[in-house]
C-alpha positions in Angstrom: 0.0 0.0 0.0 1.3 3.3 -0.9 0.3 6.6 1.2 1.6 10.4 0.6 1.9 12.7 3.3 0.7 15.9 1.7 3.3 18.5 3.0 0.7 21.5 4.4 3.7 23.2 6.8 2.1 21.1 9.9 4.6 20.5 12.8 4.1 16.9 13.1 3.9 15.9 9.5 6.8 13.5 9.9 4.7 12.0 12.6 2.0 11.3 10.3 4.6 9.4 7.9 6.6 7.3 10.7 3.3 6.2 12.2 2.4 5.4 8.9 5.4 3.5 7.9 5.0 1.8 12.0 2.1 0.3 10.7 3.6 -1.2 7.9 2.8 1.2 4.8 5.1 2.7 2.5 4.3 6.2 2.7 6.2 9.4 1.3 6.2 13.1 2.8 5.3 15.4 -0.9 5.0 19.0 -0.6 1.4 20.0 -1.2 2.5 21.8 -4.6 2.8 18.2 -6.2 0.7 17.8 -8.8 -2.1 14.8 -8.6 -0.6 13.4 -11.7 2.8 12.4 -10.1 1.1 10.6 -7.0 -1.9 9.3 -9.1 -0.5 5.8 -7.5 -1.5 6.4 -3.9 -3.7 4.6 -1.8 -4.6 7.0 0.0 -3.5 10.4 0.8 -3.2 12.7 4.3 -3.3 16.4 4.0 -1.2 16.9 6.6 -1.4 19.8 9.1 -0.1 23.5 9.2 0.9 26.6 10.1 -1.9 28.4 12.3 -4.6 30.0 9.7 -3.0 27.7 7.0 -6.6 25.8 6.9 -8.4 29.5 6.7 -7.0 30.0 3.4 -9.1 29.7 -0.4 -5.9 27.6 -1.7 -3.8 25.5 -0.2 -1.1 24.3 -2.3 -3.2 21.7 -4.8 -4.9 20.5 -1.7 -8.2 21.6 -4.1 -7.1 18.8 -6.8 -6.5 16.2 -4.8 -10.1 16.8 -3.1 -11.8 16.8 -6.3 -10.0 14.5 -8.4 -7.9 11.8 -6.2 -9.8 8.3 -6.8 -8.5 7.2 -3.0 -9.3 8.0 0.3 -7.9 11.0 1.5 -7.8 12.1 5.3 -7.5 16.1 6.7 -5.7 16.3 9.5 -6.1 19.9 11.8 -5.5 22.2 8.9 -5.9 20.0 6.3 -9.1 19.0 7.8 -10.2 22.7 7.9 -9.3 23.3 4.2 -11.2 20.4 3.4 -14.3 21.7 5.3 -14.4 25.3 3.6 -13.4 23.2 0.3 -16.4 21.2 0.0 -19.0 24.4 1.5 -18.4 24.5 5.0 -16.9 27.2 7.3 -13.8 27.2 10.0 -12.9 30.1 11.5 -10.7 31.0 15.0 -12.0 28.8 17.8 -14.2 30.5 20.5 -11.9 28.4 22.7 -8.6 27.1 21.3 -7.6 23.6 22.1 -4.1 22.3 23.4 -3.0 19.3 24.8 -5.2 16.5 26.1 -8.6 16.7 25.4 -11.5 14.2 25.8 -13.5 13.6 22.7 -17.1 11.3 22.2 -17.6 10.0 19.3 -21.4 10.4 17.6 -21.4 8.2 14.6 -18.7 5.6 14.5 -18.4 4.9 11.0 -15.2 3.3 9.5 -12.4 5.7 11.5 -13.6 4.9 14.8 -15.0 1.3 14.4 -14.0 -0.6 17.5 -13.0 1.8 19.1 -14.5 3.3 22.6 -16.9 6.1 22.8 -15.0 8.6 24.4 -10.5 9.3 24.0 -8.0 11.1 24.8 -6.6 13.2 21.8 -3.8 15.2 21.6 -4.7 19.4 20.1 -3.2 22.0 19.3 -5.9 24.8 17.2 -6.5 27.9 17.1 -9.0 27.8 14.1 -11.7 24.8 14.2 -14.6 23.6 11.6 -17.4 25.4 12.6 -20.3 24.3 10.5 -19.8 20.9 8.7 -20.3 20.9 4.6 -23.2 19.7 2.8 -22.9 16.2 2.4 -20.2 15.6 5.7 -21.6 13.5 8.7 -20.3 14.6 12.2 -18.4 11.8 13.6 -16.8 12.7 17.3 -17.1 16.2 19.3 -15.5 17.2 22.1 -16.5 19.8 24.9 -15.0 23.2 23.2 -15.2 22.1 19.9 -18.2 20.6 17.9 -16.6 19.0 14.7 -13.4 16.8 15.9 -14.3 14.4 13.2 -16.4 14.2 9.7 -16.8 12.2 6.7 -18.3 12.9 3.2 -21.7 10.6 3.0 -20.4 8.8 -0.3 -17.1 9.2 -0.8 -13.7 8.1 1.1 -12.7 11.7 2.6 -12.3 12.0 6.2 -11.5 15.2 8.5 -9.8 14.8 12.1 -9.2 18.4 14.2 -6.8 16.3 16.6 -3.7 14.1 15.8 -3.9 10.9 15.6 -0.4 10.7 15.0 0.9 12.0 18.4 1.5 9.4 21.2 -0.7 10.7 23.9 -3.3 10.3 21.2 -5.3 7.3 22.3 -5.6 5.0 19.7 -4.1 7.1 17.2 -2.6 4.0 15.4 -5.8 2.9 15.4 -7.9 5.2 13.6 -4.9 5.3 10.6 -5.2 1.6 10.1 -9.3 2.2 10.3 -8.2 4.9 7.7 -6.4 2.9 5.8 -8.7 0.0 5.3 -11.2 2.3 3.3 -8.0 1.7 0.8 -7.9 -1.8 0.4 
């Protein structure tokens, strides 16, 4: 299985690949400039996270190409989640309360990124800027106290947002949710 890291600036981007490659994928960091047609062999793709207000912006490298045209599943992470949510219609904006460090979440629907997994974490945040009213056509997966949309998916196709990081360690079952991820790829 091949997986490209989609380079969006974030701070724990290698994270995202070594947890990845932990797991027994061969996955490549790619800056977010690359174009679809030179990782038209992935899997599946992560848009990784970024520098704060990075997810507030109209463009975000070809972040809008892979979105529209990549034929695999593709999962936002923090800013890369927020892009894809003003992408596809929906709006993120500063938080009313920023999240950092620990922070419970419960998840609502389980669908495939949470299946087997308990109904409430521990996630690891760090946001200034959060989703703030899903897209048409995204389901609300897991909230947590300060912040309504920690998790989405589109209803029929394989693209998933995540506000926290699965990839940190104090994530609880981080490793998890990328191998749920990564079985909407097989």
């Amino acid at each position: 299985m091949k997986v490209y890291v989609i380079d969006n600036g974030g701070q724990w981007t290698h994270r995202e690949w070594r947890v990845l490659r932990y797991i027994g994928v061969e996955a490549e960091i790619v800056p977010n400039t690359t174009p679809l047609e030179k990782i038209k062999d992935a899997d599946a793709l992560v848009l990784s996270g970024g520098a704060p207000r990075v997810g507030l912006q109209n463009k975000l490298g070809n972040c809008d190409e892979y979105l529209l045209h990549a034929s695999c599943p593709v999962l936002g992470i923090c800013a890369g989640h927020q892009f894809m949510a003003r992408f596809f219609g929906g709006k993120a904006e500063p938080a009313a309360i920023p999240e950092y460090g620990k922070v419970e979440i419960e998840v609502i629907e389980e669908d495939a990124l949470f299946r087997n997994l308990p109904e409430k974490m521990i996630v690891w945040e760090s946001h200034n800027d959060e989703v703030t009213e899903l897209p048409p056509n995204f389901t609300l997966l897991a909230s947590s106290q300060n912040c309504r949309v920690q998790a989405m998916r589109h209803a029929s196709r394989p693209l998933f947002g995540l506000q926290f990081h699965p990839e940190v360690e104090h994530t609880q079952y981080g490793v998890e949710i990328f191998q749920n991820f990564l079985e909407e790829a097989k």
